[in-house]
mmJSON file of the N, C-alpha and C atoms, coordinates in Angstrom:
{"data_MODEL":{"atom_site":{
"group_PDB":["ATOM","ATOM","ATOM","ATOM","ATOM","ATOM","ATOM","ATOM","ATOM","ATOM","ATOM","ATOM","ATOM","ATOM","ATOM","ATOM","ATOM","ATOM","ATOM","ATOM","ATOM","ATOM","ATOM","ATOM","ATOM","ATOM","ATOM","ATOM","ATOM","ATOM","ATOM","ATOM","ATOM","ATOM","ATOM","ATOM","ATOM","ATOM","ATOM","ATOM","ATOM","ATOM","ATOM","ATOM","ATOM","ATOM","ATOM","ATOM","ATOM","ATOM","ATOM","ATOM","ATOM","ATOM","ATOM","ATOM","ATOM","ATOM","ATOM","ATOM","ATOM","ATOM","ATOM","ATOM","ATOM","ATOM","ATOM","ATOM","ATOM","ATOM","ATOM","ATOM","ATOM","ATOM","ATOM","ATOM","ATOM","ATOM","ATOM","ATOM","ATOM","ATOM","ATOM","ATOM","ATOM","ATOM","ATOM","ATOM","ATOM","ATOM","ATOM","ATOM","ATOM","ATOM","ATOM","ATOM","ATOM","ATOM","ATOM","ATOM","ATOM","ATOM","ATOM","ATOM","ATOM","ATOM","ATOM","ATOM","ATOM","ATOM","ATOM","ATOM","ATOM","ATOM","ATOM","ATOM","ATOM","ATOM","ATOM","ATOM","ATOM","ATOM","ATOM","ATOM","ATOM","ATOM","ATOM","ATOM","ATOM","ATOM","ATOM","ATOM","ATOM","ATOM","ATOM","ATOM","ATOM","ATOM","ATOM","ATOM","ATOM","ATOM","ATOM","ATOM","ATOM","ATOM","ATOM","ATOM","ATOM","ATOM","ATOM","ATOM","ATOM","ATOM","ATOM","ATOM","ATOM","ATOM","ATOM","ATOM","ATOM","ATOM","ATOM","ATOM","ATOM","ATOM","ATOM","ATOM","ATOM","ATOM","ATOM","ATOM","ATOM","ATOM","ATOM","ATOM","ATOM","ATOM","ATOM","ATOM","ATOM","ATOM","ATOM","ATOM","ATOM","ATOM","ATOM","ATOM","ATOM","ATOM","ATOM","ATOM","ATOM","ATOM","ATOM","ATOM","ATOM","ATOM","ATOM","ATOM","ATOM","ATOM","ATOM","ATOM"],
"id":[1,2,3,4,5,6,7,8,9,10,11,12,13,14,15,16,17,18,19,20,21,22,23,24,25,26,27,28,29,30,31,32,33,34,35,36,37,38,39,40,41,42,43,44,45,46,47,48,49,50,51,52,53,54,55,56,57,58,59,60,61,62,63,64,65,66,67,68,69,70,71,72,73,74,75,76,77,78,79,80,81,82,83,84,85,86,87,88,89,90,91,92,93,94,95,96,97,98,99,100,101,102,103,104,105,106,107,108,109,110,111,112,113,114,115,116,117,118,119,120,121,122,123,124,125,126,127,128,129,130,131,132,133,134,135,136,137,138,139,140,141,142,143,144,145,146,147,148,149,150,151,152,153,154,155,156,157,158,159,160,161,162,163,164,165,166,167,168,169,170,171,172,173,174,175,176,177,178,179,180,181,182,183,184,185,186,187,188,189,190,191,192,193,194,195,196,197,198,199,200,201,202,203,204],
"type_symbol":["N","C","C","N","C","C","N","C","C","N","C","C","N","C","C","N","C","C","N","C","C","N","C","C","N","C","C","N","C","C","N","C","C","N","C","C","N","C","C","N","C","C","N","C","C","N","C","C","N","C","C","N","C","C","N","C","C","N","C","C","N","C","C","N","C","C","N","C","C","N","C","C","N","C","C","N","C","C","N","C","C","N","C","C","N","C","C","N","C","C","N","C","C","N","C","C","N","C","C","N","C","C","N","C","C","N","C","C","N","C","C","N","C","C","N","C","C","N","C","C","N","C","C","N","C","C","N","C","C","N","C","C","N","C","C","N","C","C","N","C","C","N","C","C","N","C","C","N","C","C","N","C","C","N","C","C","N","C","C","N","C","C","N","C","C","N","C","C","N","C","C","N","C","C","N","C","C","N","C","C","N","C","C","N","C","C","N","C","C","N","C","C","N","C","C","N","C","C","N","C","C","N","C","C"],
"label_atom_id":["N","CA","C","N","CA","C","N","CA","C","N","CA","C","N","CA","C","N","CA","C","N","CA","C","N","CA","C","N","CA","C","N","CA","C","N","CA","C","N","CA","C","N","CA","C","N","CA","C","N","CA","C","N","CA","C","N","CA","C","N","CA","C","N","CA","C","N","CA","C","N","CA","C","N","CA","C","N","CA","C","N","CA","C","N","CA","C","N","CA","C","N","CA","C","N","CA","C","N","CA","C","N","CA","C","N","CA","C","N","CA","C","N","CA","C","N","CA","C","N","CA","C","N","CA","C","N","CA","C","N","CA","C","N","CA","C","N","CA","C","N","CA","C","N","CA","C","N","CA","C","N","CA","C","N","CA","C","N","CA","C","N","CA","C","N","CA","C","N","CA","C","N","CA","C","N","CA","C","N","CA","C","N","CA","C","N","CA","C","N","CA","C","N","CA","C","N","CA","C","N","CA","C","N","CA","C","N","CA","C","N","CA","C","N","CA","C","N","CA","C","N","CA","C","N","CA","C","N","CA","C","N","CA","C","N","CA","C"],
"label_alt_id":[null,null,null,null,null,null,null,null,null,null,null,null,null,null,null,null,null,null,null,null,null,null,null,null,null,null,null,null,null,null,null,null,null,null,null,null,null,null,null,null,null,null,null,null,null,null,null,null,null,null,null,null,null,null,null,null,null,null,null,null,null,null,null,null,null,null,null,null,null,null,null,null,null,null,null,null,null,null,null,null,null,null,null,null,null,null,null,null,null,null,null,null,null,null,null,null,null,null,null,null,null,null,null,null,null,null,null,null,null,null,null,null,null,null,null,null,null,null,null,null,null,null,null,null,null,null,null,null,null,null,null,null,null,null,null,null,null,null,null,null,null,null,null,null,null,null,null,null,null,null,null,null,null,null,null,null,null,null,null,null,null,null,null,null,null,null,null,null,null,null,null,null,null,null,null,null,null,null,null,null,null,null,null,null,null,null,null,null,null,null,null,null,null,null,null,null,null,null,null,null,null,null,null,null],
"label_comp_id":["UNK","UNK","UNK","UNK","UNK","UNK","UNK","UNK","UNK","UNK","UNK","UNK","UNK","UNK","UNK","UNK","UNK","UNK","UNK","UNK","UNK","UNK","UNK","UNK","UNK","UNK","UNK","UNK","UNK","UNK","UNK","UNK","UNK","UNK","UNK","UNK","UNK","UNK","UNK","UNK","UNK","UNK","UNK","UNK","UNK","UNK","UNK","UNK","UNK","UNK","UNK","UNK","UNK","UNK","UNK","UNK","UNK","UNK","UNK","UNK","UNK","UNK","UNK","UNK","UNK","UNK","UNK","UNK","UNK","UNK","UNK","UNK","UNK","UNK","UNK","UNK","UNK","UNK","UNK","UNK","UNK","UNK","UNK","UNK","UNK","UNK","UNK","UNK","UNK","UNK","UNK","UNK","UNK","UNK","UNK","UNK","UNK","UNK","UNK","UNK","UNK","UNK","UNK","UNK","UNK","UNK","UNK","UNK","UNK","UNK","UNK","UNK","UNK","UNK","UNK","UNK","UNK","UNK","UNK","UNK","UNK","UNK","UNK","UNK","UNK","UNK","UNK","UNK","UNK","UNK","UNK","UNK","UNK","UNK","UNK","UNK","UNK","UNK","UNK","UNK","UNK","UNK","UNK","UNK","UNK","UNK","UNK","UNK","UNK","UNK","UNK","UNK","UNK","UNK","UNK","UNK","UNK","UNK","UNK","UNK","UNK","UNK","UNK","UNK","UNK","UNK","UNK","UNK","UNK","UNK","UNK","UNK","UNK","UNK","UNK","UNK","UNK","UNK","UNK","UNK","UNK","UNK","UNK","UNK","UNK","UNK","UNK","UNK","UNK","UNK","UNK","UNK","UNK","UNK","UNK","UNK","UNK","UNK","UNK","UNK","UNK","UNK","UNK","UNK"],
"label_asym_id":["A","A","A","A","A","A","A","A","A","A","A","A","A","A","A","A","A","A","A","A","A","A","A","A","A","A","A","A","A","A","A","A","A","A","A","A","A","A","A","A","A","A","A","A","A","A","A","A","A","A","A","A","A","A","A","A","A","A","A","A","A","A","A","A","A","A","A","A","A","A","A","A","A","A","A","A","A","A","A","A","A","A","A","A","A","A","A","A","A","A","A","A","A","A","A","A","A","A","A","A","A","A","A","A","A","A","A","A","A","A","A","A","A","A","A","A","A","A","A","A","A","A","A","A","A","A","A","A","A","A","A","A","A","A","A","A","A","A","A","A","A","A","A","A","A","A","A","A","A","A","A","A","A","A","A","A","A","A","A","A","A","A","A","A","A","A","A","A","A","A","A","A","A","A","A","A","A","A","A","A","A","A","A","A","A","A","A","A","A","A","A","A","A","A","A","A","A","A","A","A","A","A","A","A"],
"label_entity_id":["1","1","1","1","1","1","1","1","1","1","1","1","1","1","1","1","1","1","1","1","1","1","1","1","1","1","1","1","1","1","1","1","1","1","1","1","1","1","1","1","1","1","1","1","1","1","1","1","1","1","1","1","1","1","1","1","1","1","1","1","1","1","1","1","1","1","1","1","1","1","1","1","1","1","1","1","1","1","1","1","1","1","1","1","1","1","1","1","1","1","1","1","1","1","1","1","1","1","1","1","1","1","1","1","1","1","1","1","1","1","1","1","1","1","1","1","1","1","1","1","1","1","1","1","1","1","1","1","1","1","1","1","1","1","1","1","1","1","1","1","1","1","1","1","1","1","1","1","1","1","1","1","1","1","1","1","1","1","1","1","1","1","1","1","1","1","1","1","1","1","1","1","1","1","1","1","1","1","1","1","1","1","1","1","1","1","1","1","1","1","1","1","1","1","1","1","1","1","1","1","1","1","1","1"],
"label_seq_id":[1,1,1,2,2,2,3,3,3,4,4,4,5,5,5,6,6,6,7,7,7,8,8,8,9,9,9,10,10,10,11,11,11,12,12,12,13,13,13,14,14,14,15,15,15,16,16,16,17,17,17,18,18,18,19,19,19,20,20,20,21,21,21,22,22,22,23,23,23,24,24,24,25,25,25,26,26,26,27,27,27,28,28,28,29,29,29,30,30,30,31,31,31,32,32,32,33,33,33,34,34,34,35,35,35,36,36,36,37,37,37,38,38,38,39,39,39,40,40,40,41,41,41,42,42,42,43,43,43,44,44,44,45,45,45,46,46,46,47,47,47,48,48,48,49,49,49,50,50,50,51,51,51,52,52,52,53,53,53,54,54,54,55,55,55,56,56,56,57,57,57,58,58,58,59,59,59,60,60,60,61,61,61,62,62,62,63,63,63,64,64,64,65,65,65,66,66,66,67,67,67,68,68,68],
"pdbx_PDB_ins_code":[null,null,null,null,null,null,null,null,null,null,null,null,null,null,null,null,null,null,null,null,null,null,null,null,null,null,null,null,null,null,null,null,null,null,null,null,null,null,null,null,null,null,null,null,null,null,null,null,null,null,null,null,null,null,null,null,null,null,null,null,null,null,null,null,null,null,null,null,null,null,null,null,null,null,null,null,null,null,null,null,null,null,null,null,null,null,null,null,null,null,null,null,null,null,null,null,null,null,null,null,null,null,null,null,null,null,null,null,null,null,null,null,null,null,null,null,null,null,null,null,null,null,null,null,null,null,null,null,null,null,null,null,null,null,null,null,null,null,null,null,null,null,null,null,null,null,null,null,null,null,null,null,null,null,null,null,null,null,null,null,null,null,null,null,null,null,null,null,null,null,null,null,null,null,null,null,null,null,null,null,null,null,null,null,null,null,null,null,null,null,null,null,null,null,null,null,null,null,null,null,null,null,null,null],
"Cartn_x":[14.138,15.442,16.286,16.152,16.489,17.854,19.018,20.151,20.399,19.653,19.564,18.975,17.656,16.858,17.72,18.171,18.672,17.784,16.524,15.761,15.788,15.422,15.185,13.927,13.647,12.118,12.158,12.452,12.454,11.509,11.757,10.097,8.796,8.27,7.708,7.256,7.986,7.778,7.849,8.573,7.975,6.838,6.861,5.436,3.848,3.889,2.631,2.701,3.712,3.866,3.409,3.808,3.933,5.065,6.348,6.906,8.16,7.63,7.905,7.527,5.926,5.459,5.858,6.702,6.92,7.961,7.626,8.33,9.231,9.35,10.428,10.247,9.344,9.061,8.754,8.376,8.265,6.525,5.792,4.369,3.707,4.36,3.615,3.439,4.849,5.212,4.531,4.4,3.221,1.602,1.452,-0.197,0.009,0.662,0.447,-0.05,-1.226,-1.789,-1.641,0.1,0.327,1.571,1.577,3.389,4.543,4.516,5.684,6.586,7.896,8.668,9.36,9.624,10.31,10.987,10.398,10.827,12.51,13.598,14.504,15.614,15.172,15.591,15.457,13.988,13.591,13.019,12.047,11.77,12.269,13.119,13.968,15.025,15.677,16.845,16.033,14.891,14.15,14.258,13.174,13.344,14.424,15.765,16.89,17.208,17.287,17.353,16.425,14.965,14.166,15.05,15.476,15.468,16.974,18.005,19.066,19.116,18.123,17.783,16.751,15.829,15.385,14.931,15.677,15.995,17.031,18.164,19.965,19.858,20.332,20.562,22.031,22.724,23.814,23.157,22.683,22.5,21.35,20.407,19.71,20.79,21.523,22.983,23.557,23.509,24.386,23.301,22.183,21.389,21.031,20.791,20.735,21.341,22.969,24.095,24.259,23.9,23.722,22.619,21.486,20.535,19.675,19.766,18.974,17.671],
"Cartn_y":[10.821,10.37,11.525,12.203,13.768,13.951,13.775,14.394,15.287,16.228,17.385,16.942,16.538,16.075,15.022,15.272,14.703,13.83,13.843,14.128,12.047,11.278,9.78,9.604,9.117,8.265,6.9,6.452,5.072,4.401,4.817,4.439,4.043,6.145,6.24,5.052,5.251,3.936,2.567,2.104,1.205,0.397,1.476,1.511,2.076,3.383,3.411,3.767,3.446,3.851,2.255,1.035,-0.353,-0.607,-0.353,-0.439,-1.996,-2.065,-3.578,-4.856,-4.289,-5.515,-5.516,-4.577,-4.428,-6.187,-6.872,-7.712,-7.694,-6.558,-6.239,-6.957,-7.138,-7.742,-7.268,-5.396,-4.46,-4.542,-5.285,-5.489,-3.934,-3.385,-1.947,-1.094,-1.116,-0.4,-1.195,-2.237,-2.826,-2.357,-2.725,-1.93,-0.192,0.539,2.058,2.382,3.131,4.162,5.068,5.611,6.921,6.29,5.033,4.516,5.015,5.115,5.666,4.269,4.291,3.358,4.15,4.177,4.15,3.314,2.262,0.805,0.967,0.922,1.052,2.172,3.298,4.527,4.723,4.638,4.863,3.927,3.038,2.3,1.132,0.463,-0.296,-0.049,1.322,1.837,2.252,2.504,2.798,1.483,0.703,-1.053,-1.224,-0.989,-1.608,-0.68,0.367,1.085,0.825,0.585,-0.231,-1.071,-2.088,-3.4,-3.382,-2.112,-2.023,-1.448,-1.013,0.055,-0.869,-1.957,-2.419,-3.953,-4.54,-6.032,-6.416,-5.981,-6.269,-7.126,-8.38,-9.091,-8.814,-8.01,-7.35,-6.5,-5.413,-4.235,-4.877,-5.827,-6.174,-6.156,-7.149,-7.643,-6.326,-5.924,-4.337,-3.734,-2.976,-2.388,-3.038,-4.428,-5.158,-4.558,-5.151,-4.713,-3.539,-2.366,-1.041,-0.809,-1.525,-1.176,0.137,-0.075,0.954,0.422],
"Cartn_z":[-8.242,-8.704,-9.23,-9.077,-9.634,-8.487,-9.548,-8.388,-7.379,-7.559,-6.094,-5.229,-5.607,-4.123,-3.083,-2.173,-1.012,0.0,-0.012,0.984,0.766,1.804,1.712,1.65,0.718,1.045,1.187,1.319,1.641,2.807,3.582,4.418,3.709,3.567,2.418,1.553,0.633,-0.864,0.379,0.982,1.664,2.368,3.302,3.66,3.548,2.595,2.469,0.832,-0.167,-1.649,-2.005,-1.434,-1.522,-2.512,-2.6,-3.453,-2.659,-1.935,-1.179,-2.161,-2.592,-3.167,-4.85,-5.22,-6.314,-6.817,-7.602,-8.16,-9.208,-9.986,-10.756,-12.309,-12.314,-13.871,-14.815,-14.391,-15.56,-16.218,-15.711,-15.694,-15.595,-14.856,-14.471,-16.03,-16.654,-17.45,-19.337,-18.725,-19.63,-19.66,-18.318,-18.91,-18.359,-18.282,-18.111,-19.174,-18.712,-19.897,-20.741,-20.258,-20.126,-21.123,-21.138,-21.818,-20.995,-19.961,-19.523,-18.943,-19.873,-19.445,-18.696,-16.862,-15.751,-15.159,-15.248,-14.273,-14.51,-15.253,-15.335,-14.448,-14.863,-14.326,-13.131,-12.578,-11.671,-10.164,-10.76,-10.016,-9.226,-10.863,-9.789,-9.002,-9.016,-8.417,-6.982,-6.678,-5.699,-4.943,-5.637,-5.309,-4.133,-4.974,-4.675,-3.013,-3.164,-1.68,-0.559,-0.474,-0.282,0.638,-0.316,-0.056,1.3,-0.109,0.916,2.118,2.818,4.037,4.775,4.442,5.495,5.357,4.452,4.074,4.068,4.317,4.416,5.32,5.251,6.334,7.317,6.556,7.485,8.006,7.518,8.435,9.366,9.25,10.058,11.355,11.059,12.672,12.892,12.077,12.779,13.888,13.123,14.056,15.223,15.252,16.172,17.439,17.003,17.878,18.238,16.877,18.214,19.074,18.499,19.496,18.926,17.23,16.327,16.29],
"occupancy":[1.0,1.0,1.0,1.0,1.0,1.0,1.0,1.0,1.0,1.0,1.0,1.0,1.0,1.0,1.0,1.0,1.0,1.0,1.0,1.0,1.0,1.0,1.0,1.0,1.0,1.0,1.0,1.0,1.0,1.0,1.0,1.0,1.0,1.0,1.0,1.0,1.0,1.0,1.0,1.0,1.0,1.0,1.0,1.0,1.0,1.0,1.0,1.0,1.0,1.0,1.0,1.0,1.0,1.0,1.0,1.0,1.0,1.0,1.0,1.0,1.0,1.0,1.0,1.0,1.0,1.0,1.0,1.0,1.0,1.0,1.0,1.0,1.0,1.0,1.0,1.0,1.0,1.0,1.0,1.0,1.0,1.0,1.0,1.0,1.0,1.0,1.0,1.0,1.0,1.0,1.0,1.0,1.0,1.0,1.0,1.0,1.0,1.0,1.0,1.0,1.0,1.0,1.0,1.0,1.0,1.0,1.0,1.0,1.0,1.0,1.0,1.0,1.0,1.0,1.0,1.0,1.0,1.0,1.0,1.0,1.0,1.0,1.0,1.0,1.0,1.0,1.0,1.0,1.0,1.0,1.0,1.0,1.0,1.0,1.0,1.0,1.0,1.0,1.0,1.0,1.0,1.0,1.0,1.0,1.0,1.0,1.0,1.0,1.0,1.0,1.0,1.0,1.0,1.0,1.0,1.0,1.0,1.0,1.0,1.0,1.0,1.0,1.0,1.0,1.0,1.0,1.0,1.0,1.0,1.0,1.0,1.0,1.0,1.0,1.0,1.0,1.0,1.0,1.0,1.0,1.0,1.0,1.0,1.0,1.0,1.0,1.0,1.0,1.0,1.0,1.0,1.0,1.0,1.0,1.0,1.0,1.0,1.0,1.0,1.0,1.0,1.0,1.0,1.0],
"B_iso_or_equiv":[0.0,0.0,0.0,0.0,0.0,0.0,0.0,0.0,0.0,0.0,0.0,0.0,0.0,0.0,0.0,0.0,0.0,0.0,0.0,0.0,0.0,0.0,0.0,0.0,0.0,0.0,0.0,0.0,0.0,0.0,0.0,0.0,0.0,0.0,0.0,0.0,0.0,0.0,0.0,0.0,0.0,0.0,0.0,0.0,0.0,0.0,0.0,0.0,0.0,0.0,0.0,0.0,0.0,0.0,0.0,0.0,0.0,0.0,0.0,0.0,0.0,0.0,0.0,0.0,0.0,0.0,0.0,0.0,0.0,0.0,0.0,0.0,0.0,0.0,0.0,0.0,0.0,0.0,0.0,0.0,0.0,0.0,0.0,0.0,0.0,0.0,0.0,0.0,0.0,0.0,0.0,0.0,0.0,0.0,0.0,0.0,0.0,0.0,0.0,0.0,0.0,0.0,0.0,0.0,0.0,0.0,0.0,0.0,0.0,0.0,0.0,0.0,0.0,0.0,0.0,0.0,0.0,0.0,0.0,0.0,0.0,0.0,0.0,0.0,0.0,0.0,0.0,0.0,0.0,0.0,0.0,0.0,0.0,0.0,0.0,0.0,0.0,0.0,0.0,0.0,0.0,0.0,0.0,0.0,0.0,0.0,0.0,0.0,0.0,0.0,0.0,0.0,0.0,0.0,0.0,0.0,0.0,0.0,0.0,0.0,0.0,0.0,0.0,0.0,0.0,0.0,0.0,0.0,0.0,0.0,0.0,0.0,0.0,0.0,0.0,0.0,0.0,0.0,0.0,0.0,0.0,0.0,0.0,0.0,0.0,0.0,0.0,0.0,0.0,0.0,0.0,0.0,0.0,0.0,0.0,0.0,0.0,0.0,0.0,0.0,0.0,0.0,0.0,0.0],
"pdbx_formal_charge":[null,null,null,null,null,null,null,null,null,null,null,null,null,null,null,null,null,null,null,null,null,null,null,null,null,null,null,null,null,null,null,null,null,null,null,null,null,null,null,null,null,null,null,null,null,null,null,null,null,null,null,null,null,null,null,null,null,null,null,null,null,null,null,null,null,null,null,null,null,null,null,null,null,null,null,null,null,null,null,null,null,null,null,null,null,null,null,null,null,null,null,null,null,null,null,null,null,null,null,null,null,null,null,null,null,null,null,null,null,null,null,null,null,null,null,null,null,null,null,null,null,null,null,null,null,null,null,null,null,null,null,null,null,null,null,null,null,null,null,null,null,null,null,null,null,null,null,null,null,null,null,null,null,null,null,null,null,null,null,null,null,null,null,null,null,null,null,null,null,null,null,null,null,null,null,null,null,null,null,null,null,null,null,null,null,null,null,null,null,null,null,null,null,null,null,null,null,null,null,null,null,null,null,null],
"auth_seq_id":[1,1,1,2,2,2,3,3,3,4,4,4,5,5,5,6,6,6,7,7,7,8,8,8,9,9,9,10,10,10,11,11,11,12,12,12,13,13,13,14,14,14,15,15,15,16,16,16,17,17,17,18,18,18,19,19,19,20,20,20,21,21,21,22,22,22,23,23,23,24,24,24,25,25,25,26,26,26,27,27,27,28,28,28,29,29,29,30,30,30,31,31,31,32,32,32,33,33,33,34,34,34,35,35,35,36,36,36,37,37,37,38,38,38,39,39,39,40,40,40,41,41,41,42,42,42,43,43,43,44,44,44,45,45,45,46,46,46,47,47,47,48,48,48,49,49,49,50,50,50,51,51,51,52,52,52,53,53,53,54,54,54,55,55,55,56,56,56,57,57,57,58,58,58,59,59,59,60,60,60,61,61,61,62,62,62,63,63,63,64,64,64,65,65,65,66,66,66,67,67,67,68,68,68],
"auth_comp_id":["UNK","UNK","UNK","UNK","UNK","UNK","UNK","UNK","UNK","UNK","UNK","UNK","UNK","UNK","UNK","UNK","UNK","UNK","UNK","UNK","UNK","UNK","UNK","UNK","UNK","UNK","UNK","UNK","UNK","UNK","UNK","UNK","UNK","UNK","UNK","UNK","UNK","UNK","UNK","UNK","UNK","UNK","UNK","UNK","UNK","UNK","UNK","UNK","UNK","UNK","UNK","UNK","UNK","UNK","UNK","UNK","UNK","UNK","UNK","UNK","UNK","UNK","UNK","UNK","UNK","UNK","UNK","UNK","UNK","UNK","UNK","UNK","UNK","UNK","UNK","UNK","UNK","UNK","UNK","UNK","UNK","UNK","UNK","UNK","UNK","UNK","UNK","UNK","UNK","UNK","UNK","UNK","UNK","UNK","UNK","UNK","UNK","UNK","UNK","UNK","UNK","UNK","UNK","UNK","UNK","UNK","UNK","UNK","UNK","UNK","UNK","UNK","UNK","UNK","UNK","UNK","UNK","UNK","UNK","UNK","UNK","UNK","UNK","UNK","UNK","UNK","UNK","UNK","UNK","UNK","UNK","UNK","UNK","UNK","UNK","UNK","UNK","UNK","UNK","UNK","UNK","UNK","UNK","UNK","UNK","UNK","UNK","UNK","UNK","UNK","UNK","UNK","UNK","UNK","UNK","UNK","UNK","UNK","UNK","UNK","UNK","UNK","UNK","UNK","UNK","UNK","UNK","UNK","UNK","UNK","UNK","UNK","UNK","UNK","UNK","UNK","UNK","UNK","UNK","UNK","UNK","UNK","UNK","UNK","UNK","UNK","UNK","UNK","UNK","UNK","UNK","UNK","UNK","UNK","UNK","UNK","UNK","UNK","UNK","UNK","UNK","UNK","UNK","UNK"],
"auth_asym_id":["A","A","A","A","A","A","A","A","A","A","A","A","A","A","A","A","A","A","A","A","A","A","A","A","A","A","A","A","A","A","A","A","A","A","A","A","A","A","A","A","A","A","A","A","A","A","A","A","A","A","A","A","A","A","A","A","A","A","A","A","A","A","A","A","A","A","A","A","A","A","A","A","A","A","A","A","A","A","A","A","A","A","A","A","A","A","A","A","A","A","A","A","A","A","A","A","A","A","A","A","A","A","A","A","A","A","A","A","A","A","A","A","A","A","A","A","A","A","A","A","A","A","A","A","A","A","A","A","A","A","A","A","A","A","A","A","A","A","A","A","A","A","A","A","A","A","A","A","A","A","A","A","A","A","A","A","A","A","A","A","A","A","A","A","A","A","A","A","A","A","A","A","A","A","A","A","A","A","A","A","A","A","A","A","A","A","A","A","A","A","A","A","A","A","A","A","A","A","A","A","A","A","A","A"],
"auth_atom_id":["N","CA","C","N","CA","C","N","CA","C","N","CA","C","N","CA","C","N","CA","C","N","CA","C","N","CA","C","N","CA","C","N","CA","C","N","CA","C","N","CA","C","N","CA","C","N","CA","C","N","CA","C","N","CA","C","N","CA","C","N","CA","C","N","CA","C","N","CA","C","N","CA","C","N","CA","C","N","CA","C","N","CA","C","N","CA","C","N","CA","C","N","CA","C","N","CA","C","N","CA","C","N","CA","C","N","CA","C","N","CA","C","N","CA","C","N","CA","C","N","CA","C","N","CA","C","N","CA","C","N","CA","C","N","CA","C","N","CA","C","N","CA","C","N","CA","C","N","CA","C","N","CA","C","N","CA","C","N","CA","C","N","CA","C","N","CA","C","N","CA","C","N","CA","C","N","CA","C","N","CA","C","N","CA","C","N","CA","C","N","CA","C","N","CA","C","N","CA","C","N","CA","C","N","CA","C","N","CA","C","N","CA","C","N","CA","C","N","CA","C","N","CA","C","N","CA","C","N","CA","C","N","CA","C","N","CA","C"],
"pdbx_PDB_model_num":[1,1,1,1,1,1,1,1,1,1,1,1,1,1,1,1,1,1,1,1,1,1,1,1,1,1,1,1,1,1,1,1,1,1,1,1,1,1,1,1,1,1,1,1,1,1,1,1,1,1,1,1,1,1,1,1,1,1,1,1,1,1,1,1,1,1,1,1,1,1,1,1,1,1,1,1,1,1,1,1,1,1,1,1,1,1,1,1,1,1,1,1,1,1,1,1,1,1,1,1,1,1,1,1,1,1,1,1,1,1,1,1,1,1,1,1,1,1,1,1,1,1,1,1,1,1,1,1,1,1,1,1,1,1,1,1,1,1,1,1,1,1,1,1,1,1,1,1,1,1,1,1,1,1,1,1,1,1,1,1,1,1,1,1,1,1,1,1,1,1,1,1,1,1,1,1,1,1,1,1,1,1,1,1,1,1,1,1,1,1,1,1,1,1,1,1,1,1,1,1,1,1,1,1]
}}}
């Protein structure tokens, strides 16, 4: 989440991070060992790109139509 890095992961955290199955209830940040509250900052803003890059039901019809 670091403003310079450019690079997308989204696949990535998708498919082999599992951040698909993430439910957003902040559970993680409950039992961490380490106390690290992220879920806010980080995770769910991940979540959300995720979701917007290969759950959009628009961009689903778009790519469709180009043939992505």
């Amino acid at each position: 989440m670091h403003p310079l890095d450019t690079h997308s992961r989204t696949e990535l955290l998708r498919a082999r991070a599992g951040l698909g199955f993430c439910n957003i209830t902040k559970c993680c940040t409950e039992v961490c060992p380490e106390h690290i509250k992220i879920t806010d900052n980080a995770i769910i803003p991940l979540k959300e790109r995720v979701v917007d890059a290969h759950y959009d039901p628009v961009l689903w019809v778009v790519r469709k139509l180009r043939g992505r």
